[in-house]
Structure formats: C-alpha cells, structure tokens
KENU-215307 format. One record per atom (N, C-alpha, C): atom name; residue in one letter; residue number from 1; x, y, z. Coordinates in nm, 3 decimals. Each point is the difference from the previous one (the first is absolute). Example, Ala and Ser with C-alpha at 12.3 -4.5 7.8 and 13.67 -1.06 7.14 Angstrom:
<rs>
<N; A; 1; <1.319; -0.569; 0.780>> <CA; A; 1; <-0.089; 0.119; 0.000>> <C; A; 1; <0.090; 0.120; 0.000>> <N; S; 2; <-0.035; 0.105; -0.072>> <CA; S; 2; <0.082; 0.119; 0.006>> <C; S; 2; <-0.077; 0.109; 0.073>> 
</rs>
This chain:
<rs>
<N; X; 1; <0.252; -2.324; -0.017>> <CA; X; 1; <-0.042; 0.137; 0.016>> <C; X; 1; <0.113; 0.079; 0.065>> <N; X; 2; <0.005; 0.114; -0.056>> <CA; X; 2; <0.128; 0.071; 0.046>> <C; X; 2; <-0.034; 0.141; 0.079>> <N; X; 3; <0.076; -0.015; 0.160>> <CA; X; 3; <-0.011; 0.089; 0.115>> <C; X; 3; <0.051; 0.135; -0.038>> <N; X; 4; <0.105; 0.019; -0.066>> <CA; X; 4; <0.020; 0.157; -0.083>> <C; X; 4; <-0.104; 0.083; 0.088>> <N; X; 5; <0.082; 0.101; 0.054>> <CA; X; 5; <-0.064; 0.128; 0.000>> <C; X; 5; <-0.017; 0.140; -0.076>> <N; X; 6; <-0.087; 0.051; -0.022>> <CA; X; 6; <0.058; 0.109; -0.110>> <C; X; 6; <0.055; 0.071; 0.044>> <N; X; 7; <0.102; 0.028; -0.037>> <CA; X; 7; <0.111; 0.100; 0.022>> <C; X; 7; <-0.070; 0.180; -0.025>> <N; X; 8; <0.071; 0.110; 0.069>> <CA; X; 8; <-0.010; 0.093; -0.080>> <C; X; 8; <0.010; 0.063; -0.150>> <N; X; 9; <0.131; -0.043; -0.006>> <CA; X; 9; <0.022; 0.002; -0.157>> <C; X; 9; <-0.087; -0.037; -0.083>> <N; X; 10; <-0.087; -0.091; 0.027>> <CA; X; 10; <-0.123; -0.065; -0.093>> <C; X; 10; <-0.136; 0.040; 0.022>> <N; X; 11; <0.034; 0.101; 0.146>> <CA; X; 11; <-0.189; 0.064; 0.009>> <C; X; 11; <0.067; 0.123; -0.075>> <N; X; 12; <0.079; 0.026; -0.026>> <CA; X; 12; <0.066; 0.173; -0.036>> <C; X; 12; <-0.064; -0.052; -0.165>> <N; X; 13; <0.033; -0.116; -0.014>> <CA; X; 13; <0.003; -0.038; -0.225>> <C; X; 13; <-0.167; -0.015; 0.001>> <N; X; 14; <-0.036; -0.054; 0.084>> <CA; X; 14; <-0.146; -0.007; -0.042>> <C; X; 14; <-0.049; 0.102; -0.021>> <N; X; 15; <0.006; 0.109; 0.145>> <CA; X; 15; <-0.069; 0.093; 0.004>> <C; X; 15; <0.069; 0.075; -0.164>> <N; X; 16; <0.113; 0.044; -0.017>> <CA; X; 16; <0.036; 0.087; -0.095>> <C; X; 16; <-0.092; -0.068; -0.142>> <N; X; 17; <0.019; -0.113; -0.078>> <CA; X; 17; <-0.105; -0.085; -0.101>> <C; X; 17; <-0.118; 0.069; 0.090>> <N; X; 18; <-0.045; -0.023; 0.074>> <CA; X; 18; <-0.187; 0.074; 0.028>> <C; X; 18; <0.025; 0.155; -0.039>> <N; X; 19; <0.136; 0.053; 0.053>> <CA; X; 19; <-0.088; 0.131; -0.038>> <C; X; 19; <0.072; 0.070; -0.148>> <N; X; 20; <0.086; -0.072; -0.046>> <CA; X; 20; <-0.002; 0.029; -0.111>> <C; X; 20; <-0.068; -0.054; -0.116>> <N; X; 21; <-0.126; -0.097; 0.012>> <CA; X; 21; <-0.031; -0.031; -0.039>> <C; X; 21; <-0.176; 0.020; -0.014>> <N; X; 22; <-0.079; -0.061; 0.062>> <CA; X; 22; <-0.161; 0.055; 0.022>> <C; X; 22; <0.023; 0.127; 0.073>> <N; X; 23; <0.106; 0.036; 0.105>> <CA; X; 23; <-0.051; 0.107; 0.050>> <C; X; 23; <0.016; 0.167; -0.089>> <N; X; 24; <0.140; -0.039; -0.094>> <CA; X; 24; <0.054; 0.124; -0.106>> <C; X; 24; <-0.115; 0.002; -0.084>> <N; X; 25; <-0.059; -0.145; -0.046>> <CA; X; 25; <-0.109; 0.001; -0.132>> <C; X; 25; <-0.137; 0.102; 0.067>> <N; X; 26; <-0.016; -0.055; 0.113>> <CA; X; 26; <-0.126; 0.103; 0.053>> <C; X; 26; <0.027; 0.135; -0.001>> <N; X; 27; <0.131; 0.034; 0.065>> <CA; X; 27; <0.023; 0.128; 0.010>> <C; X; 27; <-0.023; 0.111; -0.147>> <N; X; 28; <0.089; -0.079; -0.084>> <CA; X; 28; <0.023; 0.039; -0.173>> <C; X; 28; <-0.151; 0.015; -0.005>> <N; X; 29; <-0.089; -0.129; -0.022>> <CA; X; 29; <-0.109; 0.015; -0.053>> <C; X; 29; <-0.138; 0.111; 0.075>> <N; X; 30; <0.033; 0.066; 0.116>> <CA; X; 30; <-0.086; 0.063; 0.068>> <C; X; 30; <0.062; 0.143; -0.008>> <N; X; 31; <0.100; 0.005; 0.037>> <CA; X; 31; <0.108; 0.187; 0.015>> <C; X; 31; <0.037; -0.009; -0.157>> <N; X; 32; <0.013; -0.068; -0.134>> <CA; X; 32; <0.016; 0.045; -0.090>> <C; X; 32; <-0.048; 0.140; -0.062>> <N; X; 33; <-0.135; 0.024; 0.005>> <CA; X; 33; <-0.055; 0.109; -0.084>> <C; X; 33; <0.032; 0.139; 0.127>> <N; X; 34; <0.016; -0.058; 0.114>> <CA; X; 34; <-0.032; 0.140; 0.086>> <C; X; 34; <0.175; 0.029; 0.048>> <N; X; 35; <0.117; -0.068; -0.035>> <CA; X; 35; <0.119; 0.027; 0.046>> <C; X; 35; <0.080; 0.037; -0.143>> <N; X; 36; <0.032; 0.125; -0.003>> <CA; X; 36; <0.087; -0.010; -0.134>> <C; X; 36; <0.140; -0.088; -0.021>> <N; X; 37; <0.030; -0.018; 0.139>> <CA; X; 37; <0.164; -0.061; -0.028>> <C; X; 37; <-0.047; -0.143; -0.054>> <N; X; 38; <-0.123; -0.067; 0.038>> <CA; X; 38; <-0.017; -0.135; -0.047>> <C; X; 38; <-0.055; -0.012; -0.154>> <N; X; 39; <-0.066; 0.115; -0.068>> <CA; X; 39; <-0.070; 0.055; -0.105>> <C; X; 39; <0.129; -0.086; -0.101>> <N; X; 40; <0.163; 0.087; 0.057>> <CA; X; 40; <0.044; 0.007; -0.115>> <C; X; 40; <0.100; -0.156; -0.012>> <N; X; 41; <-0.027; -0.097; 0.095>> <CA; X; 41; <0.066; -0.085; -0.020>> <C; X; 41; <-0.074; -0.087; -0.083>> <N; X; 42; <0.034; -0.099; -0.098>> <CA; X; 42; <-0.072; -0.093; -0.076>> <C; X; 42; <0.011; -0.115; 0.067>> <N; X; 43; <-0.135; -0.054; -0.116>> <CA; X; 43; <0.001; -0.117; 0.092>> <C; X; 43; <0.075; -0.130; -0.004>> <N; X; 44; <0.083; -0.032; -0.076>> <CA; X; 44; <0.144; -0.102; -0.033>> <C; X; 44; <0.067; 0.073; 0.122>> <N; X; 45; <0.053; 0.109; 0.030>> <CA; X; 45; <0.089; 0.004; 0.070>> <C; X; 45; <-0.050; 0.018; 0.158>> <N; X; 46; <-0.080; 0.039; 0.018>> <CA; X; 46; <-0.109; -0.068; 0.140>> <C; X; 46; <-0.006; -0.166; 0.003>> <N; X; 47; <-0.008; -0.071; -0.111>> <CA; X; 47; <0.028; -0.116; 0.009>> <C; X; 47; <0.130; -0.079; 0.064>> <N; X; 48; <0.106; 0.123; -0.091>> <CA; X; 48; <0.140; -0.071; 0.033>> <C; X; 48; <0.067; -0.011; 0.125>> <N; X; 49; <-0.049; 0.140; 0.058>> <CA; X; 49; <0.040; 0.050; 0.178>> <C; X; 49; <-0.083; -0.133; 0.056>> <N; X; 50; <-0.171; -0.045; -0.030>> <CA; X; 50; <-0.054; -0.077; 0.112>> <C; X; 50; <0.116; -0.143; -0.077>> <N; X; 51; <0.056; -0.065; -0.072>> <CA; X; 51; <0.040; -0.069; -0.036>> <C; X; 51; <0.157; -0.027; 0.097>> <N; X; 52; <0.024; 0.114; -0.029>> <CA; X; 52; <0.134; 0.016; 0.114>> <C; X; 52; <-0.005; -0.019; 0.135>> <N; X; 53; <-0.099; 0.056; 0.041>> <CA; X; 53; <-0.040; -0.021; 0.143>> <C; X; 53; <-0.023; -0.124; 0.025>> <N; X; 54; <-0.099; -0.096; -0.063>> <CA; X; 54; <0.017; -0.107; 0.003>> <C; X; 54; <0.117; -0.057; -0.012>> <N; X; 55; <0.086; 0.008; -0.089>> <CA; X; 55; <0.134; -0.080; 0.003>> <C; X; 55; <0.045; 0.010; 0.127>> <N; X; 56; <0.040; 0.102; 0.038>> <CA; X; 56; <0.089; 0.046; 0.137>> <C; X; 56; <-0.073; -0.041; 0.065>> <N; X; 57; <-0.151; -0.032; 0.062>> <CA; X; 57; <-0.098; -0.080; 0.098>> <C; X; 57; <0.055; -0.158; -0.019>> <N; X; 58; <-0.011; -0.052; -0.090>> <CA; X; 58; <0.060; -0.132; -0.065>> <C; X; 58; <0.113; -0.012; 0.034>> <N; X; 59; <0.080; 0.032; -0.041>> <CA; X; 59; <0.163; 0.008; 0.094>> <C; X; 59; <0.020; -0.003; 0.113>> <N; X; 60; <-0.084; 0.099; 0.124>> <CA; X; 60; <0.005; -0.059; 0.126>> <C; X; 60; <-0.090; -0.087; 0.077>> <N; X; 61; <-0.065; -0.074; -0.125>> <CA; X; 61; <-0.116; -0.105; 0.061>> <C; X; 61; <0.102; -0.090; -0.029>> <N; X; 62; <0.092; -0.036; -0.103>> <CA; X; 62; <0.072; -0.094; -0.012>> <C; X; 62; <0.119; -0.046; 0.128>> <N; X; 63; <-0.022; -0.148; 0.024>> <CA; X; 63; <0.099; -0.033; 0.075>> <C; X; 63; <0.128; -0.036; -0.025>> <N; X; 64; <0.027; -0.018; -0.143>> <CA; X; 64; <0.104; -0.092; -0.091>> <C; X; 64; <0.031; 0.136; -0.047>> <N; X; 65; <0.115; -0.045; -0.087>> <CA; X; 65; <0.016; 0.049; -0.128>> <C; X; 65; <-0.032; -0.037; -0.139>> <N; X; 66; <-0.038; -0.128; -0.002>> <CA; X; 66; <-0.122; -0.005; -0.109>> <C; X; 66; <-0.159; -0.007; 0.013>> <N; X; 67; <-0.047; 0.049; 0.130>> <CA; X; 67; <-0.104; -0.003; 0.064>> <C; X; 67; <-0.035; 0.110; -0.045>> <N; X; 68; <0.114; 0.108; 0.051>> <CA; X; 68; <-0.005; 0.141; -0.037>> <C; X; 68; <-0.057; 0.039; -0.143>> <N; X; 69; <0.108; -0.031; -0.084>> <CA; X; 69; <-0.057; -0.001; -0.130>> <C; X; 69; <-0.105; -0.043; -0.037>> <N; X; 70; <-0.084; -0.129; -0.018>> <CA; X; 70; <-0.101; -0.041; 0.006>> <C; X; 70; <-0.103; 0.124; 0.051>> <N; X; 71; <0.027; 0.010; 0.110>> <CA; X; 71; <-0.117; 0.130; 0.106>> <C; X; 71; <-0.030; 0.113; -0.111>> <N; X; 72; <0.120; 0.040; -0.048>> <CA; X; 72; <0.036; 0.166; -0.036>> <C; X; 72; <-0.058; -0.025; -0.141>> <N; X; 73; <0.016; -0.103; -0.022>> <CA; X; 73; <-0.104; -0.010; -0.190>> <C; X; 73; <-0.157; -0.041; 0.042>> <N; X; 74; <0.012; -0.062; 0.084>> <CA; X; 74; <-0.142; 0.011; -0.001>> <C; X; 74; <-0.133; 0.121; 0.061>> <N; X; 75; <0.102; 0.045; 0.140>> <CA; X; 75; <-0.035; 0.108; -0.017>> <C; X; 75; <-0.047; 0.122; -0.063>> <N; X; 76; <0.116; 0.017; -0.068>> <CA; X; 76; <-0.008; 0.092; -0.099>> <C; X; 76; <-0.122; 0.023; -0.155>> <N; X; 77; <0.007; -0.172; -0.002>> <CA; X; 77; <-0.109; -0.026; -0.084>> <C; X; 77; <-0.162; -0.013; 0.082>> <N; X; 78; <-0.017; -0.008; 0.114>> <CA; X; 78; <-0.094; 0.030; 0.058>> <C; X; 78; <-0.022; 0.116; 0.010>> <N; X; 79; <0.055; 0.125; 0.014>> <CA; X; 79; <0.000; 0.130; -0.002>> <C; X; 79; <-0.041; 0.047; -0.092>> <N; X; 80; <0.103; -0.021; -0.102>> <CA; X; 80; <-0.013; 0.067; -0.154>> <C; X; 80; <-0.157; -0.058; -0.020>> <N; X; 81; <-0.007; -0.101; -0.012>> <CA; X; 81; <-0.123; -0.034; -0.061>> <C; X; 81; <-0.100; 0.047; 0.048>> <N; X; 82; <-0.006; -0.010; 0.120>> <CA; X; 82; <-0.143; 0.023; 0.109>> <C; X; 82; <0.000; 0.145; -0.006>> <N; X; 83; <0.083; 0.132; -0.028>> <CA; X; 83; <0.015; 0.119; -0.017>> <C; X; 83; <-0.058; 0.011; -0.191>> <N; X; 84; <0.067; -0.066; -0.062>> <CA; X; 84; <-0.047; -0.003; -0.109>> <C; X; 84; <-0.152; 0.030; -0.077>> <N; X; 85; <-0.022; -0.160; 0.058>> <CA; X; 85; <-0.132; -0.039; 0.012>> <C; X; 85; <-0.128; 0.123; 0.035>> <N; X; 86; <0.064; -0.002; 0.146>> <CA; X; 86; <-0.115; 0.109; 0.059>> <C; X; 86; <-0.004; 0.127; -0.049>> <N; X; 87; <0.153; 0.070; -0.059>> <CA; X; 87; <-0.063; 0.117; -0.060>> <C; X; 87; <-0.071; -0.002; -0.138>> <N; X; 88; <0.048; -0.113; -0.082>> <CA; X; 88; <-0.089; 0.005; -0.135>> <C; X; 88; <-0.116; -0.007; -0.001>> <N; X; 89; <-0.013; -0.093; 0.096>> <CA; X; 89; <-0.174; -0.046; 0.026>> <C; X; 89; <-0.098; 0.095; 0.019>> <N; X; 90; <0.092; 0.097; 0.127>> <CA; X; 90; <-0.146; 0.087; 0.044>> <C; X; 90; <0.106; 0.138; -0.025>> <N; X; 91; <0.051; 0.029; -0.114>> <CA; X; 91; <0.013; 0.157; -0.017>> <C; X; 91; <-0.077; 0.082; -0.042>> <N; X; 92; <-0.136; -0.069; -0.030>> <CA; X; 92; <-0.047; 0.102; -0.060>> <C; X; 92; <-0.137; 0.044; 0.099>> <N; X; 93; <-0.024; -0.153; 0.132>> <CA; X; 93; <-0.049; 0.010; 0.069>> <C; X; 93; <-0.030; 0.105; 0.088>> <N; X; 94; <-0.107; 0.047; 0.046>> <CA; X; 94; <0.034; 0.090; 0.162>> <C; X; 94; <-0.071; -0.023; 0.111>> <N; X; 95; <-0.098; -0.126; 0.009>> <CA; X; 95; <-0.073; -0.081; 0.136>> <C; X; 95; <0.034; -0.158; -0.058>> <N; X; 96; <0.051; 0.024; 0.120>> <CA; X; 96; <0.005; -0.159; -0.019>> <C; X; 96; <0.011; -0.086; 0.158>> <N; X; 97; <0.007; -0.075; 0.042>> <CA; X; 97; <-0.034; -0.069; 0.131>> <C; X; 97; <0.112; -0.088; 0.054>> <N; X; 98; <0.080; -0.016; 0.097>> <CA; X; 98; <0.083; -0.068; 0.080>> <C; X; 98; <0.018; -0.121; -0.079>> <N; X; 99; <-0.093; -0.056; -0.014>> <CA; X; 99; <0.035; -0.171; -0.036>> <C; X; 99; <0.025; -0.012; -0.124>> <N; X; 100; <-0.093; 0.135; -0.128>> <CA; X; 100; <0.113; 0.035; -0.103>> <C; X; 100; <0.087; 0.030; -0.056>> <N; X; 101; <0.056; 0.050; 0.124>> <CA; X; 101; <0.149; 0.078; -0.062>> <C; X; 101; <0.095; -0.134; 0.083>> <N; X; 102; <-0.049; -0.074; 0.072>> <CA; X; 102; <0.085; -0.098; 0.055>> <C; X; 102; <-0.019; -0.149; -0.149>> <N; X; 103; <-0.099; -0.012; -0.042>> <CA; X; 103; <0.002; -0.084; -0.106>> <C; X; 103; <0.084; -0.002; -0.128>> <N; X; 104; <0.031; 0.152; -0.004>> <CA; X; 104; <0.061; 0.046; -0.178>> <C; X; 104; <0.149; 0.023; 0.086>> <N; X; 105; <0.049; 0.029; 0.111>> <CA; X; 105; <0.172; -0.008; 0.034>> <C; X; 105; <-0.033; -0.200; 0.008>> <N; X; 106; <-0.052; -0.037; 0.076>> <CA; X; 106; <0.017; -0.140; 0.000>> <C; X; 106; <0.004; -0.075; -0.143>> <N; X; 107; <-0.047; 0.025; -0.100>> <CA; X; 107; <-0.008; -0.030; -0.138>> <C; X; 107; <0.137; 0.017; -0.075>> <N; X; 108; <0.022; 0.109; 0.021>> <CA; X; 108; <0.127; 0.058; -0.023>> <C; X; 108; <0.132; -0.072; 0.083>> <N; X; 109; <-0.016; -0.054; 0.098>> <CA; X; 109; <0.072; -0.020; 0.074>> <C; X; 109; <0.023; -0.167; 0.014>> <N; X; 110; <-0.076; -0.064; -0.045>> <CA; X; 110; <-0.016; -0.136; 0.005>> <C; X; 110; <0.123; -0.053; -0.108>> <N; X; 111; <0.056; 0.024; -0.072>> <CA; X; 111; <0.133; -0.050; -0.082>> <C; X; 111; <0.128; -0.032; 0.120>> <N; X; 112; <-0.033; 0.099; 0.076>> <CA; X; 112; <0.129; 0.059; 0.109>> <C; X; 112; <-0.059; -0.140; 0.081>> <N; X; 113; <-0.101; 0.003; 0.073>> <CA; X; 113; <-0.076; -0.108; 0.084>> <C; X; 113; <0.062; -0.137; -0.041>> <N; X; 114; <-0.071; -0.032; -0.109>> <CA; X; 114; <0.030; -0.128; -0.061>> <C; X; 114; <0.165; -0.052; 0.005>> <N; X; 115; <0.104; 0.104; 0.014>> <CA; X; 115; <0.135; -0.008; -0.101>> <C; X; 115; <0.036; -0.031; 0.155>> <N; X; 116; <-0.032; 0.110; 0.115>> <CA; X; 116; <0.054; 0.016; 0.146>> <C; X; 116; <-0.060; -0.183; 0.020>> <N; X; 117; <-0.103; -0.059; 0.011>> <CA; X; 117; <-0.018; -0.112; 0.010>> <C; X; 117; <0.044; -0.115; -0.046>> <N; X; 118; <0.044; 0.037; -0.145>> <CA; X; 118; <0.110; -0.164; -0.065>> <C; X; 118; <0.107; 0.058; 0.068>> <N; X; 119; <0.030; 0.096; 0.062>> <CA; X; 119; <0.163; 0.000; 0.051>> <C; X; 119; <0.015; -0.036; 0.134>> <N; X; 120; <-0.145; 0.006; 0.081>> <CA; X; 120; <0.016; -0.093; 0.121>> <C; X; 120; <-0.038; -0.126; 0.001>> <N; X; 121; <-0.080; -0.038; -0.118>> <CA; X; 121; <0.007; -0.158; 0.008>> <C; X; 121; <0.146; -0.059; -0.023>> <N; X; 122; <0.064; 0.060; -0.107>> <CA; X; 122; <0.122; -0.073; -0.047>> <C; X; 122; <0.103; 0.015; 0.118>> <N; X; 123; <-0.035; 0.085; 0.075>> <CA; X; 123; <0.103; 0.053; 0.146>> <C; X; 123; <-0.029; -0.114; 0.075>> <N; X; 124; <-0.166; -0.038; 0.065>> <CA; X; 124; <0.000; -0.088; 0.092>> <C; X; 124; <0.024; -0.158; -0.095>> <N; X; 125; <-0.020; -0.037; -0.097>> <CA; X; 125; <0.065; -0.139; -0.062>> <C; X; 125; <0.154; -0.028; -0.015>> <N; X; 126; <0.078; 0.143; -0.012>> <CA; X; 126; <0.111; -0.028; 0.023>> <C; X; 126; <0.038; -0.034; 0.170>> <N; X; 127; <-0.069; 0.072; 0.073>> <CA; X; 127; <0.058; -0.030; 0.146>> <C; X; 127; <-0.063; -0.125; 0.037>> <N; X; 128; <-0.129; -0.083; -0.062>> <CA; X; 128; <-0.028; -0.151; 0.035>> <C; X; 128; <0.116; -0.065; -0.048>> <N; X; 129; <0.025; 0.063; -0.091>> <CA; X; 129; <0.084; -0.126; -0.156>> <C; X; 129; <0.173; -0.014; 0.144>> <N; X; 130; <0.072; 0.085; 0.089>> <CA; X; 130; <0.088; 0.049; 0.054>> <C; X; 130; <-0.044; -0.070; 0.141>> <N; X; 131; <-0.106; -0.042; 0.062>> <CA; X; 131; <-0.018; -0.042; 0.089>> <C; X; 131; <0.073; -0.168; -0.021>> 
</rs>
C-alpha cells in the first residue's frame, strides 16, 4: 500500500475533470434555454471544451509521463462521454431528479471509467512485476 500524499497539482486535475465535466453538463443542461450565450453553442462543441478540461485535469493528476498520457485520454473520454451522454439523453427533458441526471453523465462516462481503470491495473502490475 502506498503512503503518497496528494499533491496539489492533483486536487487542482480532479477538481478541474469535476467541473468540467458533471458540473459544465448541469450548468449547459439547466441555463441553456434561459442564457443566450449558451443557446448558441452546440452540443459537440460543449462536448469538446468538457473533453479538454478533462485532458488538462488528467495531465496534472498524472505523476509520470506516461501516467500523464494515460490520465489525459481517459479523462477526456470520461468527459466527452459523460457530457455526451447526458445531453442526448435528457435534451428534450425539463424535470428530471439528481440521481437522473447523475445516471445518464455516469452512462456516458463509464468508457472513460473502465479505460482510467485498465490503465491503473496495468500501472500497479508493472510496479509488482519491478519489485
């Protein structure tokens, strides 16, 4: 088990993945109809910004330089997707409930999940395989 503390740099990447990610999708999906500047952005490219954000969150969660990378794709694919997801699902929606709008970004977001997880298994088997 490893004593690691989290660094700043890595509460700064998390937090940025949280809020470019469930927290932009809520925002988009609630201030859409009543903010014009959000009216006119689509939704691929609302995708691509929460996608970015994630990368750059991923990048300073990474400790390596192939850690990094690893982070910044999966990230990104947690974003995109979980932004994805949640706006197709409920665009046409207008009540919907906490644990639903957390189910359809998590749906969306589970490719990113899965991908961020084979890249820390294969991380911690390489550092047994090195012991």
């Amino acid at each position: 088990m490893s004593t690691d503390t989290t660094t700043w740099r890595e509460k700064i990447g998390m937090g940025l993945i949280v809020v470019s990610g469930i927290i932009l999708a809520e925002s988009y999906w609630q201030y859409r109809g009543v903010s014009e500047f959000l009216r006119a952005i689509p939704l691929l490219a609302i995708c691509f910004i929460s996608a970015a954000g994630g990368g750059l969150g991923g990048w300073l969660v990474g400790k390596t330089p192939p850690l990094r990378l690893q982070a910044m794709v999966a990230a990104a694919l947690l974003n995109f997707g979980g932004m994805f997801s949640f706006q197709h699902m409920f665009e046409t929606s207008s009540r919907l409930g906490s644990a639903e709008r957390l189910l359809g970004f998590g749906l969306g977001a589970l490719p990113g999940i899965i991908l961020g997880g084979v890249f820390i298994y294969r991380h911690e088997k390489r550092l047994k395989a090195q012991r």
